[in-house]
N, C-alpha and C positions, 0 to 999 in steps of 0.2 A: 314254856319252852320257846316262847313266840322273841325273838329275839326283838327289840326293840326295831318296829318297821318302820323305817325310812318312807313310805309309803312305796315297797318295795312291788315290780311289778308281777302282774300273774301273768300265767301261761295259759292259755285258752285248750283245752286237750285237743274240744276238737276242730282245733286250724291246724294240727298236723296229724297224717292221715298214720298211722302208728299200728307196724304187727311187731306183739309182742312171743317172743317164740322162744324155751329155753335152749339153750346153745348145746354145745358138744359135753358142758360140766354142769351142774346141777344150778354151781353159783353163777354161775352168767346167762345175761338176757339180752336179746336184739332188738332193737324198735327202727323198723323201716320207715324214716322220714320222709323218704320219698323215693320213689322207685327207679328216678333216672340218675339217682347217686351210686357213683361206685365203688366209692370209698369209706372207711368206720375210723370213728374218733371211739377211745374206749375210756370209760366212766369211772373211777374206781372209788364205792360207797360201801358204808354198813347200815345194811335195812333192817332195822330194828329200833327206830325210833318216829313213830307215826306223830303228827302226819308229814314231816319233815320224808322221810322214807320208809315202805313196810311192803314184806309183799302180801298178795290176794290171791285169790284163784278164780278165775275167769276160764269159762267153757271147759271146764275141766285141767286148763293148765294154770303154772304160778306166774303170775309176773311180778314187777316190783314199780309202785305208785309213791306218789307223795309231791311235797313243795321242791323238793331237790331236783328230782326222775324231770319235771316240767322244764326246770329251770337249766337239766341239761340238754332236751328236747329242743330248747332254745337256740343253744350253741352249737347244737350238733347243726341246728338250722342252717345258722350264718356259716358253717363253717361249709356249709356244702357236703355233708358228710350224714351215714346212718351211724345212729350209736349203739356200742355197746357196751354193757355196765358187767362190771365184775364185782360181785358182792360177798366182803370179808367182813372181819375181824377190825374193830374201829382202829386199834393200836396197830394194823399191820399197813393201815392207809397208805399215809406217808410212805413208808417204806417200799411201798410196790410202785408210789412216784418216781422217786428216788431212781429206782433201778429200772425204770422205763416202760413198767408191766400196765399201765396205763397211764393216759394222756394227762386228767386231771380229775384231781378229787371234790366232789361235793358231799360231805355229809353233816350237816350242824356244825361244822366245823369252827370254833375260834380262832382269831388269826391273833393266837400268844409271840410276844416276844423269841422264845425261845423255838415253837415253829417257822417263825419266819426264819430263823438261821440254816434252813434246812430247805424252803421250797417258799415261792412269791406268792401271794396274795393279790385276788383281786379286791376290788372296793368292799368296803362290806353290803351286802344285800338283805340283810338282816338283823335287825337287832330285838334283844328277848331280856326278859326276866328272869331269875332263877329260883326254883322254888324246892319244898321239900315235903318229897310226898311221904304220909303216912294212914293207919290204917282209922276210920272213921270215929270208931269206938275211944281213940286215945285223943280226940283233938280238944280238950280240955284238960288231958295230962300233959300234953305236949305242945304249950301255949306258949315259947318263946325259946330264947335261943339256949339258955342254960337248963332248961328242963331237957332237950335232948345231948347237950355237952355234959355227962357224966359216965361213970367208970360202969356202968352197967350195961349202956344204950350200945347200938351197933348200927353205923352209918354206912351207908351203900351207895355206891358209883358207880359209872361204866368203864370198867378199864381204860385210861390212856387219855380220859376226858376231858375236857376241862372240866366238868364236874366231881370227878375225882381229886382235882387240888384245892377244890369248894369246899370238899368233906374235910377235909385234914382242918380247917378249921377249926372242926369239932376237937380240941387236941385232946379234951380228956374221956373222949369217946372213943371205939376201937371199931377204925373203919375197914370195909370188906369191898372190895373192887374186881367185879369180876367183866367178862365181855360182854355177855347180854342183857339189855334191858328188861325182854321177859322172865330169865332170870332171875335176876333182882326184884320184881314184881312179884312172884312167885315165893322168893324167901321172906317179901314185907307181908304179904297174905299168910303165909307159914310161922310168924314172929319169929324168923330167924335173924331180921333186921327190925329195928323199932320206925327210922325214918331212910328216904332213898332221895337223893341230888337229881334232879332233873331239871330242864330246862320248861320255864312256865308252860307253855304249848302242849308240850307232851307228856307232862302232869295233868292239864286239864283233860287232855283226851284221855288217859288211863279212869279219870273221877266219871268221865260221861259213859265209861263203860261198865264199869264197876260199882256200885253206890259203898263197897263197906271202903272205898278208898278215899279218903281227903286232901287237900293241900294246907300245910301247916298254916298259921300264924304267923311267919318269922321270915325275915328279912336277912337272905345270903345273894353275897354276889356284888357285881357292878352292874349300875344301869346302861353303863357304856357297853358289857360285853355283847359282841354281835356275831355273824355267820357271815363267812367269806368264800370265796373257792382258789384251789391251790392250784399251784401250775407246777413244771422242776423250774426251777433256777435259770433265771435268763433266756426264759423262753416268754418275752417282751411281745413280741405280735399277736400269738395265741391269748395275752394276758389283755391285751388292749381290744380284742376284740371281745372277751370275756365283760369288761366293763362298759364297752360301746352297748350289747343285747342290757346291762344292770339297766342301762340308762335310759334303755327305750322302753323296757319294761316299767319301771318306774315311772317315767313321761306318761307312760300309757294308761297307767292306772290299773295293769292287768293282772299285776303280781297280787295285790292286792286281793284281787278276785279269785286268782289260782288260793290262795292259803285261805279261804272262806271253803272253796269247794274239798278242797284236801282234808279240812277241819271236819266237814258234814261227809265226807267219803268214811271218818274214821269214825261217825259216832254212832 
């Protein structure tokens, strides 16, 4: 899942002094940046793909962590702002951009062609591999690309993904794309799928938690494809400030650190 890293920067947790507290709805969570802010930038993610994002439970509440949660910590920084994160449905992202329900999206997100027609793109901050997870016991049945392309096998996505248009690959496979990634984990452990699309990163964190789960053989995807964050449309300042924090984080060498700790948070 680890998008191919630019040597992409980390976020240090704790240089920002951060309460997390679940809001007025289940799905949303606040992180006080700092207490003489009085204003909130709001997040809008789907935490369901560790270590990218996932939530935990801390002192008996959930919050929601990962490489994303940091890297908006960030921005909420520069922006002089507390954040808050609203955590849906990956296909409903964009759409709550869109309609102004929040600032801006991070979540693993690919900046395709056909999303940018929809909402801008910062730099990319991430770039990853993509891989295909299946179950232990099959990883000498399932040693290449045409043992899992057949009329029997049954391929798994997360709805709205780019991993989802990974699977179609498989064309004489019959893929199954639902919203959540534990989900899909869930029916690969159940053999209601034979293999599941995921991005390298959060394939290996599923294998280090799981031992009957493996990462194929087999080579899907582009090496170019990478993780961006989205803004609405011509909202150019907020976007320019989004790739000034890529850049410092990068420069800094920090990012890098934050997706080491996020990796060992999730194993």
């Amino acid at each position: 899942m680890f998008k191919k890293l630019s040597v992409f920067v980390m976020l240090v947790i704790t240089t920002i002094t951060l309460v997390a507290c679940g809001s007025t709805a289940s799905n949303v969570f606040e992180f006080v940046i700092d207490e003489s802010y009085t204003k909130w930038i709001t997040l809008g993610t789907s935490a369901d793909y560790p270590p990218y994002e996932w939530p935990i439970t801390e002192n008996g509440k959930t919050t929601i962590v990962g490489i994303d949660i940091e890297l908006a910590k960030e921005i909420a920084k520069a922006a002089g702002k507390n954040l808050r994160v609203i955590n849906k449905g990956f296909d409903f992202l964009l759409e709550d951009l869109e309609a102004g329900k929040v600032d801006f999206v991070i979540s693993a997100m690919t900046p395709t062609p056909a999303r940018a027609l929809r909402v801008d793109f910062s730099k990319v901050y991430y770039e990853a591999t993509q891989s295909v997870l299946i179950k232990a016991s099959n990883l000498e049945i399932y040693n290449s690309f045409e043992s899992l392309n057949q009329a029997n096998i049954k391929i798994g996505a997360q709805l709205g993904s780019i991993q989802a248009e990974l699977a179609l690959e498989f064309d004489q496979a019959t893929t199954q794309f639902i919203q959540a990634i534990p989900d899909l984990v869930m029916r690969l452990e159940d053999n209601q799928i034979q293999g599941l699309v995921l991005e390298t990163a959060v394939a290996e964190s599923y294998v280090r938690n799981r031992p009957a789960l493996a990462i194929a053989n087999i080579k899907i995807g582009s090496t170019e494809d990478g993780t961006a964050v989205a803004v609405a449309k011509g909202n150019q300042d907020f976007l320019a400030l989004i790739n000034q924090v890529i850049d410092e984080l990068q420069e800094s060498g920090r990012f890098a650190e934050i997706v080491s700790e996020m990796v060992l948070l999730n194993s």
